[in-house]
C-alpha positions, 0 to 999 in steps of 0.5 A: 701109469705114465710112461716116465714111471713106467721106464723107471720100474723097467729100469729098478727091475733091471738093477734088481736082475743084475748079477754083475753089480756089487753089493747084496744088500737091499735095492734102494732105488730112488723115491720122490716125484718123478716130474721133479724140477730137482732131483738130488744125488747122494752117494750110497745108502747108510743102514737105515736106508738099507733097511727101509729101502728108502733114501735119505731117511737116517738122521742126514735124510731128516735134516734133508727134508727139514731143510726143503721145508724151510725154503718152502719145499716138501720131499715129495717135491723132489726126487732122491737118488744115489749114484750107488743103489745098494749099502756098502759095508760098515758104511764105508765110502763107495769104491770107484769100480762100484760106482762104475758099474752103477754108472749106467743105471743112474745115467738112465735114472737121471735121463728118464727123470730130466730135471732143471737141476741136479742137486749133488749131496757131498763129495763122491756125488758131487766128482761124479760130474765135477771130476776136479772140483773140491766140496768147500770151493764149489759148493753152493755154486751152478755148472753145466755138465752137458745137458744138466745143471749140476749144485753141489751141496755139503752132504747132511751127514757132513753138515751134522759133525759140527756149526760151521758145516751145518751154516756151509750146508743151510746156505746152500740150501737156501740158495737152492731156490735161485739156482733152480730158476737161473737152471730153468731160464738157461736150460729153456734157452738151449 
């Protein structure tokens, strides 16, 4: 086991020990290659999620990894994550203080993984590192926050509700590849 890996399991076994953070459901960690060049950031898990312990495996993660596939790229290639690593009720949206307290598990999730580009999923992922931005302006567009390169997307649940969300969500996508390697030649110039 490599040593990446293994500050990522310390890291889910600390969150698992955790008793300050809200939310009892089940722990849904991350999954996907850890040497990734893209590590996407959603909000929070939904009921399927919950019940696997995987993310991004409803019908939004579905249209996620069809979507990888049509720019050439597998779900394994990438590493999947949330900012909130337990499902709220209902589905409800994440409440600011939630997302404060798993704020230092994801920072450290996001250092230990080191990717090119941060590929954001909807909005909450998205103000997590762009506090001002606004979805339907920003998305589909590269910043750099510190150290990180951050591309905001439509979340593939939003891209669901209807035709012209869905041609916001596939564009972006399909400039996902590009973004990547602006990413790469500028991080390789810091």
């Amino acid at each position: 086991m490599n040593e990446k890996q293994k500050k990522l399991d310390s890291l889910r076994r600390e969150i698992e020990s955790d008793k300050n953070l809200p939310l009892s459901t089940n722990l849904v960690f991350g999954e996907g290659d850890i040497d990734c060049k893209i590590l996407f950031i959603g909000e929070a898990p939904g009921e399927k999620e919950d019940e696997t312990g995987r993310p991004f495996v409803g019908r939004a993660g579905q249209l996620l990894t069809k979507s990888l596939e049509e720019i050439g790229l597998k779900r394994e290639d990438v590493y999947i994550t949330n900012i909130v690593k337990r499902r709220p009720p209902m589905n409800r949206d994440p409440l600011p203080e939630e997302i404060l307290l798993y704020k230092p598990y994801l920072t450290k999730q996001i250092e230990i993984i080191n990717p090119v580009l941060i590929a954001t999923l909807g909005r909450f992922s998205m103000n997590y590192f762009l506090p001002d931005a606004k979805i339907m302006k920003d998305q589909g567009k590269l910043f750099r926050v510190k150290d990180f390169f951050v591309y905001p997307i439509l979340h593939p649940a939003a891209a669901l509700r209807g035709n012209t969300m869905m041609a916001v969500f596939k564009e972006s996508i399909k400039k996902l590849p590009k973004a990547v390697e602006k990413a790469g030649k500028l991080k390789s110039t810091k």
